[in-house]
PADOMI-297792 format. One record per atom (N, C-alpha, C): residue number from 0; residue in one letter; atom name; x, y, z. Coordinates in Angstrom, 1 decimal, padded with zeros to 4 digits. Layout:
% PADOMI-297792
@marse NUM; voro a; kolmi CA; c1 X; c2 Y; c3 Z .
...
//
This chain:
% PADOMI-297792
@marse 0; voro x; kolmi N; c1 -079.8; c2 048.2; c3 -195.4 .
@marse 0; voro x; kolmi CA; c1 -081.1; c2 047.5; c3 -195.3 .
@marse 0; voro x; kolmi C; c1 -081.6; c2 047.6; c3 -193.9 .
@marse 1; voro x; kolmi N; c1 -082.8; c2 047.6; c3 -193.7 .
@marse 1; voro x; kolmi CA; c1 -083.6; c2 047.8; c3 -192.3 .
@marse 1; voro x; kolmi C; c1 -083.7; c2 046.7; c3 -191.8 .
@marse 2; voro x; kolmi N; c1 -083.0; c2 046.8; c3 -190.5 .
@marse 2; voro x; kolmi CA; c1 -083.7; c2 045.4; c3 -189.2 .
@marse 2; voro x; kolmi C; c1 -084.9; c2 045.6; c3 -188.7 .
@marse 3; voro x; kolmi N; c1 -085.1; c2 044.1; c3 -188.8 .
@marse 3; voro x; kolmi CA; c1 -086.5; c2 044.1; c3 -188.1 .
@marse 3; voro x; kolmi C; c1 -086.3; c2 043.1; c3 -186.9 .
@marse 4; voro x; kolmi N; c1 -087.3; c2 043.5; c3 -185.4 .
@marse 4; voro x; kolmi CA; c1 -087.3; c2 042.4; c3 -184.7 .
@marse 4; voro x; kolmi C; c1 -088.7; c2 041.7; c3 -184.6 .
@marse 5; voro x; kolmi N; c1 -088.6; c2 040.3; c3 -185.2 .
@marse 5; voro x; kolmi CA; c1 -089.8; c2 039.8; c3 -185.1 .
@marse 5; voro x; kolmi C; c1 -089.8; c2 038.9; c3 -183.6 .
@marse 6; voro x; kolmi N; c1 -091.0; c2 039.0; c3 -182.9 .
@marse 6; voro x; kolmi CA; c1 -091.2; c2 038.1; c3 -181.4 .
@marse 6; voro x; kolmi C; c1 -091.7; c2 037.2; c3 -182.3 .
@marse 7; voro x; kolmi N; c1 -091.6; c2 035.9; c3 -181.2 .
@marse 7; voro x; kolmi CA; c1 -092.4; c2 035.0; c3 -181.4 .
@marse 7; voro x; kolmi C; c1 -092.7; c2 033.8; c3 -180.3 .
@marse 8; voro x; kolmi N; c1 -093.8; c2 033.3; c3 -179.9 .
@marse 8; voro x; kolmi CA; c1 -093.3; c2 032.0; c3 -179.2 .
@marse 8; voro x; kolmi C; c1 -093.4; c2 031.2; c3 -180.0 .
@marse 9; voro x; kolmi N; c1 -092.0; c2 030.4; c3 -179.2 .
@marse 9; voro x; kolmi CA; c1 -091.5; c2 029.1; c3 -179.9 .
@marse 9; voro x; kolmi C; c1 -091.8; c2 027.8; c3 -179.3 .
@marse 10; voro x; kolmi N; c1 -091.6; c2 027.0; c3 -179.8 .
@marse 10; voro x; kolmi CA; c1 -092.3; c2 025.6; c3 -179.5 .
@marse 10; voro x; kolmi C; c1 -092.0; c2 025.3; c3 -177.7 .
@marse 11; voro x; kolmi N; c1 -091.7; c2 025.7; c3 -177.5 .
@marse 11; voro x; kolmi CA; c1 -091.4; c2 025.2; c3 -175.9 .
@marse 11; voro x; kolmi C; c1 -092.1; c2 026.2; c3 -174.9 .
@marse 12; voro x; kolmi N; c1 -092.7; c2 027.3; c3 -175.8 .
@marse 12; voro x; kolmi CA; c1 -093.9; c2 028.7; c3 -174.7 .
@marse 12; voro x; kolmi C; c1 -092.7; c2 029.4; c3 -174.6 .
@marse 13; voro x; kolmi N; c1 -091.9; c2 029.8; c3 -174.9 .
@marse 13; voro x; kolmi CA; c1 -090.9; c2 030.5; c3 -174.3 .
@marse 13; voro x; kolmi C; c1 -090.8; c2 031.9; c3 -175.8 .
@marse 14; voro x; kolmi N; c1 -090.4; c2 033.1; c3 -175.2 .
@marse 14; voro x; kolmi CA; c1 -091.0; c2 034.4; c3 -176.2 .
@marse 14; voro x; kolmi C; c1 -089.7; c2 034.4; c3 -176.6 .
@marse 15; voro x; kolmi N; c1 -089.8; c2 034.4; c3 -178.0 .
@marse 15; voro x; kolmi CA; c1 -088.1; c2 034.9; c3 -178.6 .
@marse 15; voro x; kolmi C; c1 -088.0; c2 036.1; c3 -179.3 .
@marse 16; voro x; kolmi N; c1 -087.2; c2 036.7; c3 -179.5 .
@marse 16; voro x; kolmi CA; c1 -086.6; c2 037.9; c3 -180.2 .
@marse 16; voro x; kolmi C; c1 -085.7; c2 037.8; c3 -181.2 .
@marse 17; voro x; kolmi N; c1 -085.8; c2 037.5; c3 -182.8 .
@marse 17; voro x; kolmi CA; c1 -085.0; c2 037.6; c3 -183.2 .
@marse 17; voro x; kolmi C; c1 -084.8; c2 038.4; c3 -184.5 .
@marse 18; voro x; kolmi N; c1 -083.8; c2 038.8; c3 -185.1 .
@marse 18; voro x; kolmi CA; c1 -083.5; c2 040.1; c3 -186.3 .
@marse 18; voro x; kolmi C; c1 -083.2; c2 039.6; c3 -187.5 .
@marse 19; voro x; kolmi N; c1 -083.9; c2 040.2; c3 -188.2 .
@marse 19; voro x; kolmi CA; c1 -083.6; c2 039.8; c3 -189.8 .
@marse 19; voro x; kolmi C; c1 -083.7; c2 041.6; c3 -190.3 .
@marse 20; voro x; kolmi N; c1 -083.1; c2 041.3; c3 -191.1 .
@marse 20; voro x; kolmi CA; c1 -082.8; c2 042.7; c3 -192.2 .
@marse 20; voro x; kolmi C; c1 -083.6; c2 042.2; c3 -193.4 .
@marse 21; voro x; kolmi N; c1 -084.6; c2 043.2; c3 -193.4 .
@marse 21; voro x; kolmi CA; c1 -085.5; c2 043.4; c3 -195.2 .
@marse 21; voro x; kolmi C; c1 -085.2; c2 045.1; c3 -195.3 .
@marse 22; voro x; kolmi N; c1 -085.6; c2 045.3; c3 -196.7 .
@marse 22; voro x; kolmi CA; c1 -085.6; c2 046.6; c3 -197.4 .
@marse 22; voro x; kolmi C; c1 -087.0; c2 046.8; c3 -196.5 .
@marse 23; voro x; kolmi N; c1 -088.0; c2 046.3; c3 -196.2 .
@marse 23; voro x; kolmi CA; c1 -089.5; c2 047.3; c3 -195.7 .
@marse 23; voro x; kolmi C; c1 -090.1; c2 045.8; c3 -194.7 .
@marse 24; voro x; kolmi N; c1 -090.8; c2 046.6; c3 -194.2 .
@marse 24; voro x; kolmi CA; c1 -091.2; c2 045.7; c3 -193.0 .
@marse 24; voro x; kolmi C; c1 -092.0; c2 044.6; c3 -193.8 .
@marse 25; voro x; kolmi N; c1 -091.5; c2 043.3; c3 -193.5 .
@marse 25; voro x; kolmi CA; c1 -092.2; c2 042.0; c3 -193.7 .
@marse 25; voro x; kolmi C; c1 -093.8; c2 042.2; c3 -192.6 .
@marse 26; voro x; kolmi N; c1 -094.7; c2 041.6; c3 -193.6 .
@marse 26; voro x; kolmi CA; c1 -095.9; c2 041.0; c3 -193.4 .
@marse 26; voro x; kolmi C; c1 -095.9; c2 039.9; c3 -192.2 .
@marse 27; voro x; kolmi N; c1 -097.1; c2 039.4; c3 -192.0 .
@marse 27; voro x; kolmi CA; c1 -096.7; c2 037.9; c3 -191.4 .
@marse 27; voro x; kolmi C; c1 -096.1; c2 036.5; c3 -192.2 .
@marse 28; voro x; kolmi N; c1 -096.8; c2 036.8; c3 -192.9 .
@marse 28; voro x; kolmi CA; c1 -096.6; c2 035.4; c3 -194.2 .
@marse 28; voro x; kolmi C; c1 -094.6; c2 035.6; c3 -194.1 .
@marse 29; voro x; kolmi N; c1 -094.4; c2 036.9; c3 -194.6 .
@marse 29; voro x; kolmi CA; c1 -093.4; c2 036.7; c3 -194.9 .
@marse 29; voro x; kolmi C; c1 -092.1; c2 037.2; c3 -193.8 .
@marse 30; voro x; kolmi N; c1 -092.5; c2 037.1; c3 -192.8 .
@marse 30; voro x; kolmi CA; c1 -092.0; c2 036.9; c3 -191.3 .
@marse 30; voro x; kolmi C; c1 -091.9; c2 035.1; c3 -191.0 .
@marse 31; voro x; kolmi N; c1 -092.9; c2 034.9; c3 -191.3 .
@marse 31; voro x; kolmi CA; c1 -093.1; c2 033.1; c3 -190.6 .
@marse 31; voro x; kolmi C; c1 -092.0; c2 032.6; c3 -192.0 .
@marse 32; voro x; kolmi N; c1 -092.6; c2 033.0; c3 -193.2 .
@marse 32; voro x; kolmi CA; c1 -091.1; c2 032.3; c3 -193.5 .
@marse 32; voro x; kolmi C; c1 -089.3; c2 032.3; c3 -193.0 .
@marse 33; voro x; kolmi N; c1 -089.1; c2 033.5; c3 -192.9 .
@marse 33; voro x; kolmi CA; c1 -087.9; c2 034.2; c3 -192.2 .
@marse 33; voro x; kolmi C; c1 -087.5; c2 033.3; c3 -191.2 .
@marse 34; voro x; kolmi N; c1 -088.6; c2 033.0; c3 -190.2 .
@marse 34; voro x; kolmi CA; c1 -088.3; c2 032.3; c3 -189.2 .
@marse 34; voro x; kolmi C; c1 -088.2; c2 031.0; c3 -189.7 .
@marse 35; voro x; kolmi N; c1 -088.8; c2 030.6; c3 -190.4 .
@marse 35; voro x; kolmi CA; c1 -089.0; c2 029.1; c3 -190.9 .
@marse 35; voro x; kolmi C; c1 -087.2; c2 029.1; c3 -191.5 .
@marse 36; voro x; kolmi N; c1 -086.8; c2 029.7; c3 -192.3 .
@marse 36; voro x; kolmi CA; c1 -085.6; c2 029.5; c3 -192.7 .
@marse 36; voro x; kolmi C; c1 -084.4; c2 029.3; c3 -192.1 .
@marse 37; voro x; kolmi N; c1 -084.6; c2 029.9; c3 -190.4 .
@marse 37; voro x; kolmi CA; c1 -083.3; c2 030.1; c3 -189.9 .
@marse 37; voro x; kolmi C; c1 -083.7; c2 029.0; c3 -188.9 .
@marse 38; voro x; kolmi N; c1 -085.3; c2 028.7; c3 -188.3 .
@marse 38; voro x; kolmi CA; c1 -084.9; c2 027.6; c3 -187.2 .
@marse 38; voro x; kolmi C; c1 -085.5; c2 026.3; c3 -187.8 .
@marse 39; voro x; kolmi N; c1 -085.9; c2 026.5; c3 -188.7 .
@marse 39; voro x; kolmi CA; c1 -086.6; c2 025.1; c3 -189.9 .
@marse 39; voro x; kolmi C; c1 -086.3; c2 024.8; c3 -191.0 .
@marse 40; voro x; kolmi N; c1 -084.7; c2 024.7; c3 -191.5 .
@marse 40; voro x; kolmi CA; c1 -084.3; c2 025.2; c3 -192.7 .
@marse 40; voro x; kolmi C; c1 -085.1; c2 023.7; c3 -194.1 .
@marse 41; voro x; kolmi N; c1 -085.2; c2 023.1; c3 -193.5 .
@marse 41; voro x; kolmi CA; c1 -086.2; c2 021.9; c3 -194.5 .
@marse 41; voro x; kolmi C; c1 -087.1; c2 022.1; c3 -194.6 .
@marse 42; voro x; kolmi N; c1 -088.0; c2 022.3; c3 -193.7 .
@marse 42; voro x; kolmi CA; c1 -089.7; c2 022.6; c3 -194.1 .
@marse 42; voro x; kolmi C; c1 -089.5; c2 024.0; c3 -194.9 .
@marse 43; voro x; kolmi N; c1 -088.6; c2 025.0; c3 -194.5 .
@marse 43; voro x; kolmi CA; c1 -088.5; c2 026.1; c3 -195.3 .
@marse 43; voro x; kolmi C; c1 -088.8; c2 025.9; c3 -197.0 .
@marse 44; voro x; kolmi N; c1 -088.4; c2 024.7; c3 -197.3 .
@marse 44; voro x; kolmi CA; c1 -088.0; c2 024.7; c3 -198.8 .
@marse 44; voro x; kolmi C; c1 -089.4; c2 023.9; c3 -199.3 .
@marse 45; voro x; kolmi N; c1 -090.5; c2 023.7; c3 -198.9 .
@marse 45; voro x; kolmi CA; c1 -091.4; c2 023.1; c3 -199.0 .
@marse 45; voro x; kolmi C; c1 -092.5; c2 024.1; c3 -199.4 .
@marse 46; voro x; kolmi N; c1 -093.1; c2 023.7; c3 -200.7 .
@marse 46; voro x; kolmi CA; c1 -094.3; c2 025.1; c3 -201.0 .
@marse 46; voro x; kolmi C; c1 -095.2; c2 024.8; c3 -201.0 .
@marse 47; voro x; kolmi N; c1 -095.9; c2 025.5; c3 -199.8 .
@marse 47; voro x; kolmi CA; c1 -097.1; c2 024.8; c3 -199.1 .
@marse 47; voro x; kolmi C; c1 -098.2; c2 025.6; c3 -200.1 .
@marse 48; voro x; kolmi N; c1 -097.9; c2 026.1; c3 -201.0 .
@marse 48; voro x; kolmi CA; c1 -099.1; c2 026.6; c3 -201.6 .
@marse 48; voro x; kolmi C; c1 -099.8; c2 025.5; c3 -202.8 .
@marse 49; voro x; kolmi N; c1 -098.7; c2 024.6; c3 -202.7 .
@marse 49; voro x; kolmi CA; c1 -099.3; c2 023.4; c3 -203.6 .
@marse 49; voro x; kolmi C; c1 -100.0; c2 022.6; c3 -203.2 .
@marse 50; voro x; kolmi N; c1 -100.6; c2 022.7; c3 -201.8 .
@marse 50; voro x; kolmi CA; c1 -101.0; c2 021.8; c3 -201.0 .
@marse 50; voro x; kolmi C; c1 -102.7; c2 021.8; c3 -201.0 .
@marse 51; voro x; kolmi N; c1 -103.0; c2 020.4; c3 -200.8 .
@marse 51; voro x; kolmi CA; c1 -104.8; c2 020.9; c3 -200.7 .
@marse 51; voro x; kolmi C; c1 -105.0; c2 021.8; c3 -199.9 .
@marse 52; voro x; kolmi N; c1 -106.3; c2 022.3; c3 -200.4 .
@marse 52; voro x; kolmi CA; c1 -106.9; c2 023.5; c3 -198.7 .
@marse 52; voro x; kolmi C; c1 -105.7; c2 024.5; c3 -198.7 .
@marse 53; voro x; kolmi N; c1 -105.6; c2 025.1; c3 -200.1 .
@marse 53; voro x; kolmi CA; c1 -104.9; c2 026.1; c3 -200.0 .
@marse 53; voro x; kolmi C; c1 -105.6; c2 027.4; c3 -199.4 .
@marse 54; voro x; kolmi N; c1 -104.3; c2 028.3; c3 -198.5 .
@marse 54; voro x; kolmi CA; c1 -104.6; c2 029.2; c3 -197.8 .
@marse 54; voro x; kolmi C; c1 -103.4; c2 030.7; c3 -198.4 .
@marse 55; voro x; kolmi N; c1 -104.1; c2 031.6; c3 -197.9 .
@marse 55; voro x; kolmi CA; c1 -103.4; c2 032.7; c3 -198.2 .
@marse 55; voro x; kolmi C; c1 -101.9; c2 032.9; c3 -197.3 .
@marse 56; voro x; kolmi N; c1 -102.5; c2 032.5; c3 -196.1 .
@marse 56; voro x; kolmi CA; c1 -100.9; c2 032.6; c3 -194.9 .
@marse 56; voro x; kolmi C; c1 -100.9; c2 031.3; c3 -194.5 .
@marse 57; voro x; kolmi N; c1 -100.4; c2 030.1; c3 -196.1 .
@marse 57; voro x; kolmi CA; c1 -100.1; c2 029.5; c3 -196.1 .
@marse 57; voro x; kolmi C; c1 -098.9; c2 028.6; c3 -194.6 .
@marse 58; voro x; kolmi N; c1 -097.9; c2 029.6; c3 -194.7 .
@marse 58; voro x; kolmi CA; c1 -096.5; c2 029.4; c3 -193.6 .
@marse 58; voro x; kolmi C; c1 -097.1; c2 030.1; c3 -192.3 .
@marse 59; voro x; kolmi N; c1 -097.8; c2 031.3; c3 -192.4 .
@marse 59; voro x; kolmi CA; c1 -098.1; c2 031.5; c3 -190.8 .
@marse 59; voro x; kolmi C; c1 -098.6; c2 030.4; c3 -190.5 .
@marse 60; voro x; kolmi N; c1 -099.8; c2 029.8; c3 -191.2 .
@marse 60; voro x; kolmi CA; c1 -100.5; c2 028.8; c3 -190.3 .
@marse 60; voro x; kolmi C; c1 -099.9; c2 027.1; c3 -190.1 .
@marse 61; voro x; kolmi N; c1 -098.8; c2 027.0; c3 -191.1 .
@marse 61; voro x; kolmi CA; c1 -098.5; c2 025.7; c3 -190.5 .
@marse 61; voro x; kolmi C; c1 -097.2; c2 026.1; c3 -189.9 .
@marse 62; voro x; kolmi N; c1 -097.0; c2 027.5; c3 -189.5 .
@marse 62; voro x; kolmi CA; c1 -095.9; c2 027.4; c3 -188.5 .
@marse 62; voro x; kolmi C; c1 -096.5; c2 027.2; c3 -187.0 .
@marse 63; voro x; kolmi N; c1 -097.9; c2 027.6; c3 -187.1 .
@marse 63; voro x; kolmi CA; c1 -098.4; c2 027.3; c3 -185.9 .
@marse 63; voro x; kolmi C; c1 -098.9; c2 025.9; c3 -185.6 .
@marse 64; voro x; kolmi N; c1 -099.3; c2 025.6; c3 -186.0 .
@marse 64; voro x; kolmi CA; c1 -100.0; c2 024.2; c3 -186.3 .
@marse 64; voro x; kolmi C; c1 -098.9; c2 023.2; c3 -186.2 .
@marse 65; voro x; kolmi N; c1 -098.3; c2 022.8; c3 -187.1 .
@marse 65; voro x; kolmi CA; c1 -097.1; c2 022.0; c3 -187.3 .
@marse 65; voro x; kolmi C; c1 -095.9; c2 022.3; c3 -186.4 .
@marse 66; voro x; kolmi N; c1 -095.2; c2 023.1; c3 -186.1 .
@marse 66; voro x; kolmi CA; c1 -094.2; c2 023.7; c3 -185.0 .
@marse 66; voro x; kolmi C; c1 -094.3; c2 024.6; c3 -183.8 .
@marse 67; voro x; kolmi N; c1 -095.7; c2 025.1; c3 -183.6 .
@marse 67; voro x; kolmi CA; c1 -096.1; c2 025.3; c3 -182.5 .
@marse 67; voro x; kolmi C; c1 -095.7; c2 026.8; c3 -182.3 .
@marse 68; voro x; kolmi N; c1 -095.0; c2 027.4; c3 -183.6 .
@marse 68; voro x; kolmi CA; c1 -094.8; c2 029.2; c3 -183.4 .
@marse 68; voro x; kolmi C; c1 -095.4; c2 030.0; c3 -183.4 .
@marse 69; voro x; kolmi N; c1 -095.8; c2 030.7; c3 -183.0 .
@marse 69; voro x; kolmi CA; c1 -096.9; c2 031.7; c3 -183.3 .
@marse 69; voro x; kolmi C; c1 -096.3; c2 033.3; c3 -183.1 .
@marse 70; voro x; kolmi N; c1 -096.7; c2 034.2; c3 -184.0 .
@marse 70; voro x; kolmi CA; c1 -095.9; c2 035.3; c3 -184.5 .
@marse 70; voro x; kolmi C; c1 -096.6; c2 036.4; c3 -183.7 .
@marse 71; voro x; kolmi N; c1 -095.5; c2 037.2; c3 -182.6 .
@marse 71; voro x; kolmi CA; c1 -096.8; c2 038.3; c3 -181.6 .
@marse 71; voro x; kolmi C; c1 -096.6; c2 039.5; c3 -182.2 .
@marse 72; voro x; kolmi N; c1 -095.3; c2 040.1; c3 -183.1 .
@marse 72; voro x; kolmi CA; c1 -095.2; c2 040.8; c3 -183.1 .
@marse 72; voro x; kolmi C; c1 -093.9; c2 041.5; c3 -184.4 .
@marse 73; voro x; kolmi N; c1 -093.8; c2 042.6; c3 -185.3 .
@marse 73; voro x; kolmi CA; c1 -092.8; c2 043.1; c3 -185.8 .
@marse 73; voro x; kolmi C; c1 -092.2; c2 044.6; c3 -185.6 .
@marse 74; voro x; kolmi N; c1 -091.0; c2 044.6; c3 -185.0 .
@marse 74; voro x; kolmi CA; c1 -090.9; c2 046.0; c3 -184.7 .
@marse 74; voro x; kolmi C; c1 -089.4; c2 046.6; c3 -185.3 .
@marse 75; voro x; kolmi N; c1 -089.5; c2 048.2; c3 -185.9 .
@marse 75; voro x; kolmi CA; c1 -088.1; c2 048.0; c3 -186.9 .
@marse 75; voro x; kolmi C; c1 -086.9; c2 048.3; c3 -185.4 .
@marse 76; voro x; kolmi N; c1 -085.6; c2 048.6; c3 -185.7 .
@marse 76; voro x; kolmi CA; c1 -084.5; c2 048.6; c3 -184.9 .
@marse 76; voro x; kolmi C; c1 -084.0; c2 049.6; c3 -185.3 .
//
């Protein structure tokens, strides 16, 4: 399976680097969840697509919004 490194800043402004392994390079949607699972493992399990004012990058945007992460970048290894 392929590593990927996704950047991000994290709630405190500080850039992180961290690796997850997919078969093909994740999107954002499905990067912000990735992240959502390993540093937010409860909100993870929450499906924000049931939510009013549904959106397409559902999890990108309330990872930014709600936890303050915002996704700079995916690069494979």
């Amino acid at each position: 399976m392929q590593k990927w490194k996704i950047t991000f800043v994290d709630d405190h402004g500080e850039t992180v680097e961290e690796v997850f392994e997919c078969e093909e390079c994740p999107d954002n949607e499905r990067a912000a969840k990735l992240i959502k699972a390993r540093l937010l493992p409860v909100a993870a399990e929450l499906d924000l697509n049931d939510l009013e004012g549904r959106t397409d990058d559902a999890s990108v945007k309330s990872l930014k919004t709600q936890n303050s992460i915002q996704i700079l970048g995916i690069t494979p290894i």
